[in-house]
C-alpha positions as MATLAB code, in Angstrom:
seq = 'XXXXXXXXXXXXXXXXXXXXXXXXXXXXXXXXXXXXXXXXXXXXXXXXXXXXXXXXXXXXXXXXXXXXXXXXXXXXXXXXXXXXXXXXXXXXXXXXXXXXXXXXXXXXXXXXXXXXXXXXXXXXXXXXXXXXXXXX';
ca = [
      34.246   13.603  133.671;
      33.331   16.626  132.120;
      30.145   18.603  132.132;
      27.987   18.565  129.158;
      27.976   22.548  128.832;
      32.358   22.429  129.187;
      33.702   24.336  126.662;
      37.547   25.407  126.282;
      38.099   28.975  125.766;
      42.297   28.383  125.343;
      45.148   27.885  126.939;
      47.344   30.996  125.778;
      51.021   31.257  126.391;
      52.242   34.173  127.712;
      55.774   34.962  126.615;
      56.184   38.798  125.118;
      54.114   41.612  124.901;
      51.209   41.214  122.568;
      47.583   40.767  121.567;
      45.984   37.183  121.112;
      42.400   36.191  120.221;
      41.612   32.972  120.661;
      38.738   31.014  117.892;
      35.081   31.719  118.743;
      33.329   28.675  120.502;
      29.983   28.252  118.340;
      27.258   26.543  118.435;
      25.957   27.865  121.714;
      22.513   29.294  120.168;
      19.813   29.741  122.726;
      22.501   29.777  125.576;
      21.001   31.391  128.729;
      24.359   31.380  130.990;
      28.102   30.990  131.051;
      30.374   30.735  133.607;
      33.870   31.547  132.931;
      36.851   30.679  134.675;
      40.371   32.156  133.705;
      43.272   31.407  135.531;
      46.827   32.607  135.621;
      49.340   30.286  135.894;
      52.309   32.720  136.430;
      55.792   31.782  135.821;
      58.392   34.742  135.866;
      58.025   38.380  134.602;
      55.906   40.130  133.030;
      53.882   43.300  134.294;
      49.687   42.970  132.842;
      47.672   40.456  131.178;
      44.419   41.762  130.319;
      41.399   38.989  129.537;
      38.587   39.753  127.377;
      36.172   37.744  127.209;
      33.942   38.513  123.881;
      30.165   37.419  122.218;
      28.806   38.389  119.158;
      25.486   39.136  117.783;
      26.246   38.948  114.442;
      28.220   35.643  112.979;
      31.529   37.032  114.889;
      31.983   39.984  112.789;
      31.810   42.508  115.597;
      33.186   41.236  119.049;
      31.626   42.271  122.136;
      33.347   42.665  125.703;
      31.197   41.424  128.342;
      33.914   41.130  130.699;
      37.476   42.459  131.683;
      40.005   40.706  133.796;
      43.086   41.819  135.180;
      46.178   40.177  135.824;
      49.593   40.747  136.944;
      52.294   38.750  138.599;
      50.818   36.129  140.516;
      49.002   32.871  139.647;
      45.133   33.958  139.921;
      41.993   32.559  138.818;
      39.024   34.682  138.246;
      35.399   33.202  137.858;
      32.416   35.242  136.131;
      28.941   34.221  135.584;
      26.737   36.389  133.073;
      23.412   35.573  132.555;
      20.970   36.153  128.763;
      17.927   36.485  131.615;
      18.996   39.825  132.430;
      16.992   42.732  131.439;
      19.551   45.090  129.404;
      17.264   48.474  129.023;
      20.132   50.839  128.095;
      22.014   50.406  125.093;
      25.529   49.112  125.240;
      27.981   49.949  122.688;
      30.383   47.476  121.544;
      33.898   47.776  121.714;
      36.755   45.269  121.173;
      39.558   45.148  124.146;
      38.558   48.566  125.309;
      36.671   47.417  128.481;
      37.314   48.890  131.997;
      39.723   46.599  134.133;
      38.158   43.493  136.040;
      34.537   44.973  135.220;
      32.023   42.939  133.158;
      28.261   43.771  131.808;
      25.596   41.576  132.288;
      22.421   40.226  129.929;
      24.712   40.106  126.681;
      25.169   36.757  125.770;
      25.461   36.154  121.917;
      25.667   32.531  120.363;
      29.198   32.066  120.358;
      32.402   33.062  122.885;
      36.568   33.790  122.656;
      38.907   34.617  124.542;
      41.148   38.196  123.607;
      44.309   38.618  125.623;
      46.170   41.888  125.909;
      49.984   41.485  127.855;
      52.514   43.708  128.582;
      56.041   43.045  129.587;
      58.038   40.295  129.228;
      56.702   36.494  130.843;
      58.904   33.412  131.158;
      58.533   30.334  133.077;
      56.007   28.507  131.226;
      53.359   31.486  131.676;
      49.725   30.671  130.693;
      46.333   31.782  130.524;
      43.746   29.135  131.061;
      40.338   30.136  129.611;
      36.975   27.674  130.105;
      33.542   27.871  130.563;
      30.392   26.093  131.589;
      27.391   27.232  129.666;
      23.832   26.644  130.089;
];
């Protein structure tokens, strides 16, 4: 069974090189948490994957990188937990797919998540990018 707070962030396949942004998950107003799990499922191939995963502040019209994963070629799972609780006393400028590799920024946790996905090279063999969270 399922946790209440599951939420699917996608399941992208990765075949060429290319951008894909996966639908905001909504509804998560007064959200205080989120843990995020993304895992590679590698087939053949392929040279990056790059996994943003994005907020908003403002109804999804400006997306916000709280986090940056990095993948490569290898089946990997990485697992991120950001939190609204902390204090974020400098000012962070939002970008879109321009964060630093397999960093993430804390405290920013708008009411609604996706998934953007960034590859380069070629993948084959069924390659995928698993995206889900738990929020709280």
């Amino acid at each position: 069974m399922l946790s209440p707070g599951y939420k699917s962030l996608g399941t992208f396949s990765i075949t060429v090189a290319g951008t894909a942004v996966g639908d905001w998950v909504t509804g998560l107003e007064g959200c205080l948490s989120i843990l995020a799990q993304m895992r590679l499922v590698y087939g053949s191939g392929g040279t990056t994957v790059r996994a943003y995963l994005q907020t908003s502040a403002d109804n999804g019209d400006t997306p916000i990188d709280v986090a940056c994963v990095l993948f490569g070629t290898a089946s990997e799972n990485a697992v991120l937990n950001l939190s609204a609780l902390t204090p974020k006393t400098t000012q962070v400028t939002p970008s879109d797919g321009a964060m630093t590799d397999d960093t993430n920024v804390d405290g920013i946790i708008g009411d609604r998540f996706r998934v953007k996905v960034v590859s380069t090279g070629t993948y084959a063999g069924s390659t995928q990018l698993v995206c889900s969270a738990v929020v709280r």
